[in-house]
C-alpha positions as CSV (number, residue, x, y, z in Angstrom):
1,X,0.0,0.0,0.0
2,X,1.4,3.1,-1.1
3,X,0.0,6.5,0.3
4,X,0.6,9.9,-2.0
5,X,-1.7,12.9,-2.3
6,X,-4.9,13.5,-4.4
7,X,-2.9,16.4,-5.9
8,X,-1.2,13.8,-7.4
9,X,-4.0,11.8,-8.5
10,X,-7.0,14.0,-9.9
11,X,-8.8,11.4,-11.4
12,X,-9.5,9.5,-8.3
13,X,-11.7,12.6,-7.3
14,X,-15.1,11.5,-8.6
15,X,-14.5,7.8,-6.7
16,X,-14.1,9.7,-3.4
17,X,-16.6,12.0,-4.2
18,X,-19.0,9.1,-4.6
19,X,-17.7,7.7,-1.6
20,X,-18.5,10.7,0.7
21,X,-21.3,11.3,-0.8
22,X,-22.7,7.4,0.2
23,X,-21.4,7.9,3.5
24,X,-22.0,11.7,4.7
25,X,-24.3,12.9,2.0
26,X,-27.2,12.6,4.3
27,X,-26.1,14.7,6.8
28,X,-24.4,18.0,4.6
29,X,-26.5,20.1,3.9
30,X,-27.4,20.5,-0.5
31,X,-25.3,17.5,-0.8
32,X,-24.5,15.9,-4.3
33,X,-21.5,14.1,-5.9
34,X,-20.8,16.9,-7.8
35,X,-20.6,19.0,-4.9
36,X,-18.3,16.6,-2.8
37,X,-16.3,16.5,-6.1
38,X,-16.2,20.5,-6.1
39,X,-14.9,20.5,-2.6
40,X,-12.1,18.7,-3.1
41,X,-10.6,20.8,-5.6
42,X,-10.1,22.9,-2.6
43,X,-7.6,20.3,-1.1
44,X,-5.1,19.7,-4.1
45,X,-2.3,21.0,-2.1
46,X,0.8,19.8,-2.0
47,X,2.8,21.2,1.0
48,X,0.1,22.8,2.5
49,X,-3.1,22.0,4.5
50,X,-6.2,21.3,3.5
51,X,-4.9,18.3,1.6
52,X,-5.7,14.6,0.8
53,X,-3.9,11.5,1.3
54,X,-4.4,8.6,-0.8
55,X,-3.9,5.1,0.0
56,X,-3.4,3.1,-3.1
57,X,-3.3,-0.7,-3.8
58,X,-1.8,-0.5,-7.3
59,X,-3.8,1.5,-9.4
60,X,-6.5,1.1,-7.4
61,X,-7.5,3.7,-4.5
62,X,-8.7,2.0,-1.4
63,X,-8.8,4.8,1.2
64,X,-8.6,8.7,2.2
65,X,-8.1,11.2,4.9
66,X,-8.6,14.6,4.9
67,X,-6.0,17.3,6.1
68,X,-8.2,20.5,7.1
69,X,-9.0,23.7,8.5
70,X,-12.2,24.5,11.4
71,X,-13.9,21.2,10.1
72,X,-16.7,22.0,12.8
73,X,-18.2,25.8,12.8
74,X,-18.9,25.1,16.5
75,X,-14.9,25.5,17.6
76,X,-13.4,28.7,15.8
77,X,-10.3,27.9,18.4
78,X,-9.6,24.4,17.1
79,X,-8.0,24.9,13.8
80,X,-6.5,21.2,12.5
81,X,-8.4,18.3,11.8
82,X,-8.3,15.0,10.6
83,X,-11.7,14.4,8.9
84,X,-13.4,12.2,5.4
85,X,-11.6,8.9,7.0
86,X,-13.2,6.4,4.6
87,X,-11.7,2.9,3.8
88,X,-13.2,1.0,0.6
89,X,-15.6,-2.0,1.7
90,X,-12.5,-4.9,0.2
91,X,-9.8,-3.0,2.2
92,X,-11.6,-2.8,5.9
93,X,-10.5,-4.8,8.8
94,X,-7.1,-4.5,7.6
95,X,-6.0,-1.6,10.0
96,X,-5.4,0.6,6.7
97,X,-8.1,3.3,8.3
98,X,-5.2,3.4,11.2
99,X,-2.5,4.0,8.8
100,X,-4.2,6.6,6.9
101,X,-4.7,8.4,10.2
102,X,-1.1,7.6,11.3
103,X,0.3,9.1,7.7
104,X,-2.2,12.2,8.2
105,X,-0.2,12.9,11.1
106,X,3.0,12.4,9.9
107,X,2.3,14.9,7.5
108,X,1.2,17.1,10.0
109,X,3.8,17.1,12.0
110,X,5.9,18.1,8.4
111,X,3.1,21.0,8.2
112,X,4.0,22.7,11.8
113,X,1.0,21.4,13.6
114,X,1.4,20.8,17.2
115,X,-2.6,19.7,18.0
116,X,-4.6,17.6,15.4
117,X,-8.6,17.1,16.3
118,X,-11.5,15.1,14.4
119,X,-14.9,14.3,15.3
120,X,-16.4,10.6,15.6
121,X,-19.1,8.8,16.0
122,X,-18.0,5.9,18.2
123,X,-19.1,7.2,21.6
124,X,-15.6,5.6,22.9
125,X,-13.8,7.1,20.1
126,X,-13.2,3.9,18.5
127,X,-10.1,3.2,16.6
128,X,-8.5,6.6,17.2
129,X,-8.9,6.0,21.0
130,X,-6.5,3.1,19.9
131,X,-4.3,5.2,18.3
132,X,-3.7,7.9,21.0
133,X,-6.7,10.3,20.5
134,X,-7.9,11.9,23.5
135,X,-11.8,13.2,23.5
136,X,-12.4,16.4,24.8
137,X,-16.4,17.1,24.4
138,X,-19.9,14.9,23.5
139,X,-21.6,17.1,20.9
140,X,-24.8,17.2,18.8
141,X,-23.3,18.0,15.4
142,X,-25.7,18.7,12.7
143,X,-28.3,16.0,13.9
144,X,-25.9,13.6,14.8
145,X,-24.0,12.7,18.0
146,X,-19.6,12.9,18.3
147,X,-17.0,12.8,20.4
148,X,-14.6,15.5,19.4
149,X,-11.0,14.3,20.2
150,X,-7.6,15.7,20.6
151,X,-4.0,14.7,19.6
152,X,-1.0,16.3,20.1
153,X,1.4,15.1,17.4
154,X,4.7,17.7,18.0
């Protein structure tokens, strides 16, 4: 598994757009593939945040994680997050959703970023609790329930 940035890889966008859209569309307000596609224009950065890692099997893409600014409204003060961790349904329960957060925070670190946070679902914060995460606050976030957790990578 190799993992490079969607900068590098443009056409994967309308997979991962489709992807997101399956997975969150229900919950973003005016949500579309399109739109999901249009967003991540925004993140084909190179050396600079908000950006996209790619894991790839081959030619084949099987996961992503999102490098971002303020990813909820709700905290103006929190301003790096980890967010759109998605893992393709052949590739899960192979701990690549760990790597992909693992490489997110390498490139972090490479970025100057001293505190990382993300938002989850898993009321215990799941695999990220695994991974060193540290939740901070139980939120209703646009209809749904997370734990917003804290890392600091430095």
């Amino acid at each position: 598994m190799e993992f490079e940035l969607l900068a590098q890889h443009k056409a994967l966008i309308p997979i991962i757009a489709k992807w997101y859209f399956d997975e969150w569309g229900s919950i973003v307000e005016e949500a579309s593939v399109e739109r999901f596609e249009q967003k991540l224009l925004d993140y084909l950065n190179e050396s600079a945040i908000p950006c996209v890692i790619v894991a790839l099997d081959g030619d084949t893409v099987a996961g992503v994680v999102q490098l971002k600014f303020h990813e909820m409204s709700i905290y103006t003060d929190k301003e790096h997050w980890i967010g759109g961790v998605y893992v393709d349904k052949p590739y899960r329960g192979k701990q690549l959703a760990s790597r992909l957060v693992t490489e997110a925070e390498r490139l972090a670190i490479k970025l100057g970023v001293k505190t990382l946070y993300l938002q989850t679902e898993h009321p215990e914060g799941g695999l990220y609790r695994k991974l060193g995460w540290q939740p901070l606050e139980n939120v209703n976030y646009r209809g749904v329930d997370v734990v917003v957790m804290s890392k600091t990578v430095v």
